[in-house]
C-alpha positions in Angstrom: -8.6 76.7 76.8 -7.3 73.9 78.6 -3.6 72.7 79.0 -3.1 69.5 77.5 -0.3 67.2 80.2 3.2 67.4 78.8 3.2 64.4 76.5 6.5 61.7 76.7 7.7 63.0 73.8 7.7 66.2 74.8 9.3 65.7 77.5 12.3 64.1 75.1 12.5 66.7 73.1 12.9 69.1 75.8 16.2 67.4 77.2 17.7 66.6 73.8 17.3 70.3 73.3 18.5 71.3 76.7 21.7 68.7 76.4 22.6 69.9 72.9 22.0 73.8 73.6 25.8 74.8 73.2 25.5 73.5 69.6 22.1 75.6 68.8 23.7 78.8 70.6 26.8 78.5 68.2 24.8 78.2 65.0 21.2 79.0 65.2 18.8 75.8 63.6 16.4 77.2 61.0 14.2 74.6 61.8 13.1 76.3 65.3 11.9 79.2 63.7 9.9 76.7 61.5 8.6 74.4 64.3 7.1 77.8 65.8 5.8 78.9 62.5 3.8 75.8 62.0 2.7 75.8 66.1 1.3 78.8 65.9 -0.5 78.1 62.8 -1.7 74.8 64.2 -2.9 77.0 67.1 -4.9 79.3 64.3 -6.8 76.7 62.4 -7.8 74.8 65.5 -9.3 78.2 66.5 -10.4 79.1 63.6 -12.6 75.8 63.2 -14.2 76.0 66.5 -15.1 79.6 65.8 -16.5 78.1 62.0 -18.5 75.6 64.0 -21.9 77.9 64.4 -25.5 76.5 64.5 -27.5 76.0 61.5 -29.5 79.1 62.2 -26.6 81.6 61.3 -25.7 79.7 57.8 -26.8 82.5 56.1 -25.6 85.1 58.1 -22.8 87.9 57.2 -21.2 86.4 60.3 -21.1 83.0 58.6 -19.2 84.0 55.2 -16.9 86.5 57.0 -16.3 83.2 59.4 -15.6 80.9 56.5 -13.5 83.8 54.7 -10.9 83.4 58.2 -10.9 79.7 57.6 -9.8 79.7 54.5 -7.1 82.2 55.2 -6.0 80.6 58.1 -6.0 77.2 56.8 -4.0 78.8 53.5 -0.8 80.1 56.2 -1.9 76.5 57.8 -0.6 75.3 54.6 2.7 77.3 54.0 3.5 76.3 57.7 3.4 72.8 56.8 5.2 73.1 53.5 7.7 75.1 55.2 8.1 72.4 57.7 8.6 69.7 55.3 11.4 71.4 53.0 13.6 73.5 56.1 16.6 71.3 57.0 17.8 71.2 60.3 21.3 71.9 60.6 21.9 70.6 64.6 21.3 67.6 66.2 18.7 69.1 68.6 17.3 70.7 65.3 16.8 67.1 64.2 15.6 65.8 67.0 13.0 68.5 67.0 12.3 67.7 63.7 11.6 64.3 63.9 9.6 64.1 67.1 7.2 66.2 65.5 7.0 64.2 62.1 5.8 61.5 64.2 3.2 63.6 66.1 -0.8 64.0 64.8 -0.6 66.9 62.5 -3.7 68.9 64.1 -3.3 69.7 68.4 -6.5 68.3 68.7 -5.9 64.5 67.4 -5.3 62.0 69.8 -1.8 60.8 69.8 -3.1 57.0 67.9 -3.4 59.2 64.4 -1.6 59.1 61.5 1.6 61.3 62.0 1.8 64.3 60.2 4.8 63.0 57.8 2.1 59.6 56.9 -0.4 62.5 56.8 1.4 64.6 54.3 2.2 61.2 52.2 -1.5 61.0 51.6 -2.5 64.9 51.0 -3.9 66.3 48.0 -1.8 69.0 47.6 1.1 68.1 45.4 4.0 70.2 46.5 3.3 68.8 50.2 2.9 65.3 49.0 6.7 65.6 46.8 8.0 67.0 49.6 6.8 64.2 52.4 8.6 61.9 49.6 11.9 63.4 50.1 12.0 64.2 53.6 13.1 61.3 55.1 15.9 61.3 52.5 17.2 64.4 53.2 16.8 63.8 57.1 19.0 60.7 56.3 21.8 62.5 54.6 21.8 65.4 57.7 21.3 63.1 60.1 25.0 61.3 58.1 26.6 65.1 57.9 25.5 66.4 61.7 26.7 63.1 63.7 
């Protein structure tokens, strides 16, 4: 695998976190946890599409079904991760700051950075519990983002 260059906004979200780390130590943000959750399940799928991606030959292979049998369980946690993102409310300002760098960010690792962000993404998914809650998000972000500053 190779390392990807720390992108810009990264890089931002690294200091915000790093200035605002007396706040996080005093109350812990659920939405870290939750950022992890979902990069390690972004991690998954992407691995577990490359690993779906097998020549024609092996279509009808054992290999093949139990292949597409991972995918579909990977892409199902996938799933929770992103719900789970979209409805956990971050509590600190790093928390939000976390938050919304990574609403604007391609919602696979392995879109370029010119793709639809993963909050536009959600908007347009056909998975109605995402879709309701990519509608409310930026409302409740608003009314933390009023309580936390």
């Amino acid at each position: 695998m190779t390392e990807r260059p720390i992108s810009r906004r990264t890089a931002i979200a690294g200091a915000v976190a790093i200035t605002c780390m007396p706040s996080i130590a005093e109350a812990p943000d659920p939405i870290f946890a939750v950022l992890q959750s979902f990069e390690r399940a972004q991690e998954a799928l992407a691995k577990a599409i490359k690993a779906a991606d097998l020549p024609p030959e092996q279509m009808l292979a054992p290999a093949f079904v139990e292949t597409q049998s991972r995918l579909k369980d990977t892409y199902a946690i996938f799933k929770k991760a992103r719900l789970d993102l979209l409805m956990t409310t971050p509590t600190t300002r790093a928390g939000m700051a976390s938050l919304l760098i990574r609403l604007r960010q391609p919602t696979y690792t392995n879109q370029p950075d010119g793709e639809p962000s993963l909050l536009v993404e959600a908007l347009c998914w056909h998975d109605e519990p995402t879709r309701e809650a990519a509608c409310t998000v930026l409302n409740r972000v608003n009314a933390i983002f009023l309580k936390i500053v």
